[in-house]
VOZA-99848 format. One line per field, with one value per atom (N, C-alpha, C): residue in one letter; atom name; x, y, z. Coordinates in pm, whole numbers, plus 50000, padded with zeros to 5 digits. Layout:
r: A_... $
a: CA_... $
px: X_... $
py: Y_... $
pz: Z_... $
This chain:
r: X_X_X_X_X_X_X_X_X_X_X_X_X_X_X_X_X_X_X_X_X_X_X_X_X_X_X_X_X_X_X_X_X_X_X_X_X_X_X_X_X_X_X_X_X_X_X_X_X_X_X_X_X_X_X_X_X_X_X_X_X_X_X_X_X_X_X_X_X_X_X_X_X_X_X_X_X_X_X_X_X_X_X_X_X_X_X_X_X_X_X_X_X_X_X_X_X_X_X_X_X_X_X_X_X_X_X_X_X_X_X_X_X_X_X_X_X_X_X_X_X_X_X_X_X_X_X_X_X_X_X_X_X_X_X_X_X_X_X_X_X_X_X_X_X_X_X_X_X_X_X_X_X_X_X_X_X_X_X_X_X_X_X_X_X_X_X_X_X_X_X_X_X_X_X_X_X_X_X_X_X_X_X_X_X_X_X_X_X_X_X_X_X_X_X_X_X_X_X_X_X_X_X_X_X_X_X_X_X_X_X_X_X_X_X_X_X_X_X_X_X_X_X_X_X_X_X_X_X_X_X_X_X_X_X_X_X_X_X_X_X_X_X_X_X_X_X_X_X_X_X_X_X_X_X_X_X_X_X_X_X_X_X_X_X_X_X_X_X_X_X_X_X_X_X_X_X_X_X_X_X_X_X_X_X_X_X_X_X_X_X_X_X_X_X_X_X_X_X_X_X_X_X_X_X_X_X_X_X_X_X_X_X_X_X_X_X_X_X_X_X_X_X_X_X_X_X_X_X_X_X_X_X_X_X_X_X_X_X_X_X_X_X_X_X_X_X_X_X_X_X_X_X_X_X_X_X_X_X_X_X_X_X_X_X_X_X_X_X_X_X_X_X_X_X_X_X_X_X_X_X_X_X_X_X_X_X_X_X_X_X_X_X_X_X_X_X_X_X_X_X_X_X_X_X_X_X_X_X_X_X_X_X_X_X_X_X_X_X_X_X_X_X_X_X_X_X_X_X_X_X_X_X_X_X_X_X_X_X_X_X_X_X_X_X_X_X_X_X_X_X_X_X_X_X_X_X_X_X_X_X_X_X_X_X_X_X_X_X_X_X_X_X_X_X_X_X_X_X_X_X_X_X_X_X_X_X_X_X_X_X_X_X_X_X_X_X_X_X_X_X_X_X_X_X_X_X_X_X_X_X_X_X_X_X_X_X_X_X_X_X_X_X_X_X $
a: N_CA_C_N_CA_C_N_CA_C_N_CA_C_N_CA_C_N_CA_C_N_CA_C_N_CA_C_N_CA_C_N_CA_C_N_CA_C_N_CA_C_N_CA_C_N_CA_C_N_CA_C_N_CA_C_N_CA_C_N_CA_C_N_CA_C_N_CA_C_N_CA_C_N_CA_C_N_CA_C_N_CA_C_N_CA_C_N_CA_C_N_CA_C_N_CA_C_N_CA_C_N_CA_C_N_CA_C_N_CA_C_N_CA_C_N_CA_C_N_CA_C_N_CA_C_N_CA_C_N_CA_C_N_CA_C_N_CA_C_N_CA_C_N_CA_C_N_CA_C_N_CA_C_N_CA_C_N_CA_C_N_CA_C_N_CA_C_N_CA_C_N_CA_C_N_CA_C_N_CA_C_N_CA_C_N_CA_C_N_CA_C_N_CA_C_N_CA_C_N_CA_C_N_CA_C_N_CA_C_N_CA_C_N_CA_C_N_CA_C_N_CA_C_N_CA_C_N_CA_C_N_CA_C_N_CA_C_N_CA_C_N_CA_C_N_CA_C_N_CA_C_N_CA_C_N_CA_C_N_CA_C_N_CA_C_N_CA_C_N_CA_C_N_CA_C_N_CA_C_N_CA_C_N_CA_C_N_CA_C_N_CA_C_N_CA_C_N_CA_C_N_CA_C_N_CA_C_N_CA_C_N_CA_C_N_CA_C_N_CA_C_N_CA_C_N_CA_C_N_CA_C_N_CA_C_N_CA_C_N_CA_C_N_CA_C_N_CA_C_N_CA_C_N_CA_C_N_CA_C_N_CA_C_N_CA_C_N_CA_C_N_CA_C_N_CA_C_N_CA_C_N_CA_C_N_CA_C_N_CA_C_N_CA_C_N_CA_C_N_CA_C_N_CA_C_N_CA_C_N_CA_C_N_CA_C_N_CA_C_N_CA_C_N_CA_C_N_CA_C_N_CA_C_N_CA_C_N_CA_C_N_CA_C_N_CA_C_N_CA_C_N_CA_C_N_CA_C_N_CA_C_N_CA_C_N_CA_C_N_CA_C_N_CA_C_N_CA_C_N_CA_C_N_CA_C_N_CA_C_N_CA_C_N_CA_C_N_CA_C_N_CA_C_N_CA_C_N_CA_C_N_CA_C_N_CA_C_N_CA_C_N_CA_C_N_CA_C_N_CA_C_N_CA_C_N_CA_C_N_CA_C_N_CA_C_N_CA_C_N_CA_C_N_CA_C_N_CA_C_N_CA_C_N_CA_C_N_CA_C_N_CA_C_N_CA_C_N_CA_C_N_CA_C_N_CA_C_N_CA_C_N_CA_C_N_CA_C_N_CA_C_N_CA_C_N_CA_C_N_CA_C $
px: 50080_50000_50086_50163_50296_50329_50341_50407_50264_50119_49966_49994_50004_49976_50093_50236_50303_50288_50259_50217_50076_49996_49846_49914_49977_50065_50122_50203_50283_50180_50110_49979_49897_49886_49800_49911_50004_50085_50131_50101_50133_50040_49933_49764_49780_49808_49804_49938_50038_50134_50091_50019_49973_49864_49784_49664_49709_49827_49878_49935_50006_50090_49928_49867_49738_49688_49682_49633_49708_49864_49940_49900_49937_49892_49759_49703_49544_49586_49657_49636_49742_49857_49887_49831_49766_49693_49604_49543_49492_49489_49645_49710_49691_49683_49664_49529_49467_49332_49313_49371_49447_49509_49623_49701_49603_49557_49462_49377_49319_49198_49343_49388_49502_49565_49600_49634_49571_49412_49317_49271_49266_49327_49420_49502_49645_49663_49603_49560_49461_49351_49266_49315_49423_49504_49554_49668_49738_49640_49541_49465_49400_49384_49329_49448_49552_49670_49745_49705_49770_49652_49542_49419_49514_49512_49516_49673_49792_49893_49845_49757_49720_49681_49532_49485_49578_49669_49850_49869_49904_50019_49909_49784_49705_49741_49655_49663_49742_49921_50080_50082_50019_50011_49974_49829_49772_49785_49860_49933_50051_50105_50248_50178_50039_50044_50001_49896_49818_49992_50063_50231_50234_50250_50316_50211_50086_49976_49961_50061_50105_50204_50307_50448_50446_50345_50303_50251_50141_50096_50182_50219_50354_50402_50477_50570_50492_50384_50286_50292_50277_50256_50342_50528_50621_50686_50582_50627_50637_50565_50625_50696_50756_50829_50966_51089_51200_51289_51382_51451_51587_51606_51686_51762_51846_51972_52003_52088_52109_52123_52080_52087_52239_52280_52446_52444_52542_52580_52554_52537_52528_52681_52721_52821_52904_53011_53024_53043_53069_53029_53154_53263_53395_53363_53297_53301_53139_53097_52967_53100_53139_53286_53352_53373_53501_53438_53316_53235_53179_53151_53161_53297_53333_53543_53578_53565_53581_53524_53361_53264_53339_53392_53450_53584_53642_53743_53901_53868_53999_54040_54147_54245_54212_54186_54155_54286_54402_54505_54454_54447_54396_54259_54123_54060_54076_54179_54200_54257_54321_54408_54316_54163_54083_53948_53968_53894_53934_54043_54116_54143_54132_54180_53983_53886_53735_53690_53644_53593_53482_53445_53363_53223_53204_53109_53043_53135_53121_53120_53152_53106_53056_52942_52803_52731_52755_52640_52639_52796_52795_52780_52767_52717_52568_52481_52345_52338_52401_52368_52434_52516_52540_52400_52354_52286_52152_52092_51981_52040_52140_52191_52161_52244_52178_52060_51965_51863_51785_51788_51803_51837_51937_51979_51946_51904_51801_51673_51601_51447_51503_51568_51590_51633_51735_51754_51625_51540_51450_51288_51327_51242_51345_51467_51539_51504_51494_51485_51325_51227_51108_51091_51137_51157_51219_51340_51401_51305_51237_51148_51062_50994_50893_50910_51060_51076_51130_51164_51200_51016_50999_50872_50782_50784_50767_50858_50957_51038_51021_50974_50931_51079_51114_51274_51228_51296_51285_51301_51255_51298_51225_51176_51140_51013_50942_50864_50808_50789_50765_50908_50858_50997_51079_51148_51175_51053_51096_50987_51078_51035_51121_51096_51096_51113_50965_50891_50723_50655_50712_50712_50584_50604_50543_50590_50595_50681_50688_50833_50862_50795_50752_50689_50755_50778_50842_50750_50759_50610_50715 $
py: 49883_50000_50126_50141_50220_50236_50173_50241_50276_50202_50250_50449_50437_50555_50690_50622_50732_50748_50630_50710_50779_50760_50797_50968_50995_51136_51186_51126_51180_51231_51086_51175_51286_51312_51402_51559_51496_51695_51688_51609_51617_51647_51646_51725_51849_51852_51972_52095_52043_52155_52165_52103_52069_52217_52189_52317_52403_52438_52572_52636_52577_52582_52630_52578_52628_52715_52758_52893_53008_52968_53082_53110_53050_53040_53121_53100_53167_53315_53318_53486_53490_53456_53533_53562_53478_53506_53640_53657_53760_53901_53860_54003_54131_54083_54228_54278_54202_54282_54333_54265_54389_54510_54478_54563_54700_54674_54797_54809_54750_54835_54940_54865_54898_55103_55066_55163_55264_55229_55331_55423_55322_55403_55523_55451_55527_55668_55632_55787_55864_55801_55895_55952_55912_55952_56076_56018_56144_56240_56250_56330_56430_56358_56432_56526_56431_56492_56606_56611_56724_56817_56801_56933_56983_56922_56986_57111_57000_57097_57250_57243_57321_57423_57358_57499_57546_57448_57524_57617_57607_57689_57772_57836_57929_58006_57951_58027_58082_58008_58082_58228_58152_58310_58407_58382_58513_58540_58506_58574_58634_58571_58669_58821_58787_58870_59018_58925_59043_59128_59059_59109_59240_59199_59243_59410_59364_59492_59602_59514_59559_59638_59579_59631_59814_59759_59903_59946_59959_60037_60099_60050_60120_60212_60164_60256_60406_60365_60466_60590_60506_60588_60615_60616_60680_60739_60805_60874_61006_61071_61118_61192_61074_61115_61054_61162_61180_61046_61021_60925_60964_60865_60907_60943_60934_60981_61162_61192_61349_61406_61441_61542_61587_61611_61590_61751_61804_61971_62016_62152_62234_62241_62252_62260_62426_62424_62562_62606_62726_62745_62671_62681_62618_62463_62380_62244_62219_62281_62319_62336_62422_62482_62325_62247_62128_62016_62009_61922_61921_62046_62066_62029_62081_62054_61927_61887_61721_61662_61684_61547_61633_61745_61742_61686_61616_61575_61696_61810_61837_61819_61804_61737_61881_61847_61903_62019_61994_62077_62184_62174_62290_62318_62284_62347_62431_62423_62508_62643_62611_62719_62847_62762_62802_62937_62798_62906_63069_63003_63139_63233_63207_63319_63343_63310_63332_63481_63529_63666_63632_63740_63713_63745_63772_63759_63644_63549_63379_63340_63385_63316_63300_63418_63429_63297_63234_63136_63029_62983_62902_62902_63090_63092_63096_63086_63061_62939_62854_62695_62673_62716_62712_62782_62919_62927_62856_62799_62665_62556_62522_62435_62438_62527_62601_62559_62638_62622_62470_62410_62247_62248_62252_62181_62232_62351_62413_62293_62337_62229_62106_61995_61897_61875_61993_61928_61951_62050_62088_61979_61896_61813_61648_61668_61564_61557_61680_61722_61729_61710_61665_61501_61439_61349_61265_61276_61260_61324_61374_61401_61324_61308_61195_61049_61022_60889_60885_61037_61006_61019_61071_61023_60893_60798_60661_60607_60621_60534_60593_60690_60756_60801_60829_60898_61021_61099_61242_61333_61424_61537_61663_61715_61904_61866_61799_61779_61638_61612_61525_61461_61422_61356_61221_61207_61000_60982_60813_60770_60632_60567_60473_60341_60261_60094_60073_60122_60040_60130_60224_60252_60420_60466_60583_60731_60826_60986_60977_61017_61037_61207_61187_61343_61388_61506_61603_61687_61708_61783_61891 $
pz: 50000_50000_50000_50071_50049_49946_49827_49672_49633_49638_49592_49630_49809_49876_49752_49763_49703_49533_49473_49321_49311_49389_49423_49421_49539_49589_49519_49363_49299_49165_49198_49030_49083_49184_49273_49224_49334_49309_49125_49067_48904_48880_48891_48863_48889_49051_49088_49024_49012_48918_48782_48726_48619_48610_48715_48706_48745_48851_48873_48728_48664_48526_48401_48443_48346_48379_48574_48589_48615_48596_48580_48423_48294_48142_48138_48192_48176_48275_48408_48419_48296_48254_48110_48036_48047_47895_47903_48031_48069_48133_48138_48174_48084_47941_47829_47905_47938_47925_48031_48211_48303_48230_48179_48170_48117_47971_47911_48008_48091_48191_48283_48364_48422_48379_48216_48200_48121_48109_48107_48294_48377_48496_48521_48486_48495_48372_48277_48159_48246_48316_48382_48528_48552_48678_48634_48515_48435_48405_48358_48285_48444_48518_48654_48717_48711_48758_48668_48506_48447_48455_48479_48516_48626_48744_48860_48864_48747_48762_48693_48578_48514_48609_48656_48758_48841_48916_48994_48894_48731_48696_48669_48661_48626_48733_48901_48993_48979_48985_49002_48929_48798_48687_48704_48785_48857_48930_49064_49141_49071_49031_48928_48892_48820_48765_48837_48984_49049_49155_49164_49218_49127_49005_48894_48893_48890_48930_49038_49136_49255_49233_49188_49161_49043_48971_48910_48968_49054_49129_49236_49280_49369_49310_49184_49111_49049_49021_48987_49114_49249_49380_49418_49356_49397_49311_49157_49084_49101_49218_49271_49351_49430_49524_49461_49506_49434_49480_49440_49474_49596_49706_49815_49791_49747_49721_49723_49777_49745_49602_49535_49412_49395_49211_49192_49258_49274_49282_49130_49161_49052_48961_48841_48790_48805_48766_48742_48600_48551_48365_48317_48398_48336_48265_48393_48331_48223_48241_48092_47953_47955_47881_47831_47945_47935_47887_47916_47853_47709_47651_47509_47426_47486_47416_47400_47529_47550_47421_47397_47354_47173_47216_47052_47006_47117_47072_47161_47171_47256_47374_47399_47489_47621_47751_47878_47900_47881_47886_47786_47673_47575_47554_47654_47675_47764_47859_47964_47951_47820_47746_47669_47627_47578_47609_47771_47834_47872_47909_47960_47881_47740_47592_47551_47646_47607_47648_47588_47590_47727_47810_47839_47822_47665_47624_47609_47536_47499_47607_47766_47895_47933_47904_47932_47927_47814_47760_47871_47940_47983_48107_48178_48290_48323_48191_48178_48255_48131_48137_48351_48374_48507_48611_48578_48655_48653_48548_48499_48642_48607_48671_48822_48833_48994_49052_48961_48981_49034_48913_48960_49061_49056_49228_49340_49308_49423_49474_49329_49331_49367_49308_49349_49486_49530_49698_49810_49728_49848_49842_49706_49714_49815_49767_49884_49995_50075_50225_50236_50131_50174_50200_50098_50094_50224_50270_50414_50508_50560_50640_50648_50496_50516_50559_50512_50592_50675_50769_50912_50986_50947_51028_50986_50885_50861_50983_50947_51098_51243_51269_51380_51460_51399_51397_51482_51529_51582_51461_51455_51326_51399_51360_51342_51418_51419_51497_51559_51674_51730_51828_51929_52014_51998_52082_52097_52122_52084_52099_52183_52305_52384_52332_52418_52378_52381_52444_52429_52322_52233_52144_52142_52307_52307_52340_52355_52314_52454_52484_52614_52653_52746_52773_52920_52895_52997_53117_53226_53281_53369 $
């Protein structure tokens, strides 16, 4: 009964690898048709997933752009107010004089020679263009020193009017 029992056992697991081997063959066989369901999934993933980057890169855009609306508007609202910096000095008529000569080509030693042999009739012109100049730099510094005022009092700086101001951030007062 012993050799009955073990070929009985051996035709048995030979059946049985037999049908595993046919139902691995059969999911092959049936994998294409996973696979295309599979990767009609996976297109409707992509397809969900390139909407969503889309509406990202829209939003991004319009924030860029409402910045960008911002950024002009600012610039609009500090057209104007002058820029920090101190204003150049006024010239004097000499270098009005050295600067013509120059952009014509003569050498600074012999404009100097030039000036000094100038009538001062022909000086005139260039003490115009100097007192223009002047002028400027009048307007421009007195719009500077508006300017610096206004942002010492943005920072709450002391200036021409108003006091310190201490650490809890209120005017020290005197009695």
């Amino acid at each position: 009964m012993d050799d009955e029992d073990k070929a009985s056992r051996k035709n048995r697991i030979k059946q049985e690898k037999k049908a595993l081997a046919q139902k691995k063959q059969e999911s092959l066989n049936e994998a294409p048709e996973y696979v295309v369901y599979n990767t009609k999934g996976k297109k409707e993933k992509e397809s969900q997933m390139n909407s969503k980057k889309e509406q990202q890169r829209r939003q991004r855009e319009e924030e860029e752009k409402k910045q960008l609306e911002k950024k002009k508007q600012h610039i609009k609202e500090q057209e104007g107010v002058q820029k920090k910096s101190r204003p150049e000095p006024a010239l004097p008529p000499y270098k009005f004089f050295l600067k013509e000569k120059l952009d014509e080509g003569v050498e600074e030693a012999q404009a100097k020679e030039l000036w000094a042999k100038l009538s001062l009739e022909d000086k005139e012109t260039y003490k115009e263009l100097a007192k223009e100049d002047k002028e400027r730099y009048k307007r421009e510094m007195e719009e500077f020193k508006q300017v610096q005022e206004i942002e010492q009092r943005k920072k709450g700086l002391p200036g021409k009017k108003g006091g310190k101001k201490g650490a809890d951030g209120l005017e020290a007062v005197s009695y």
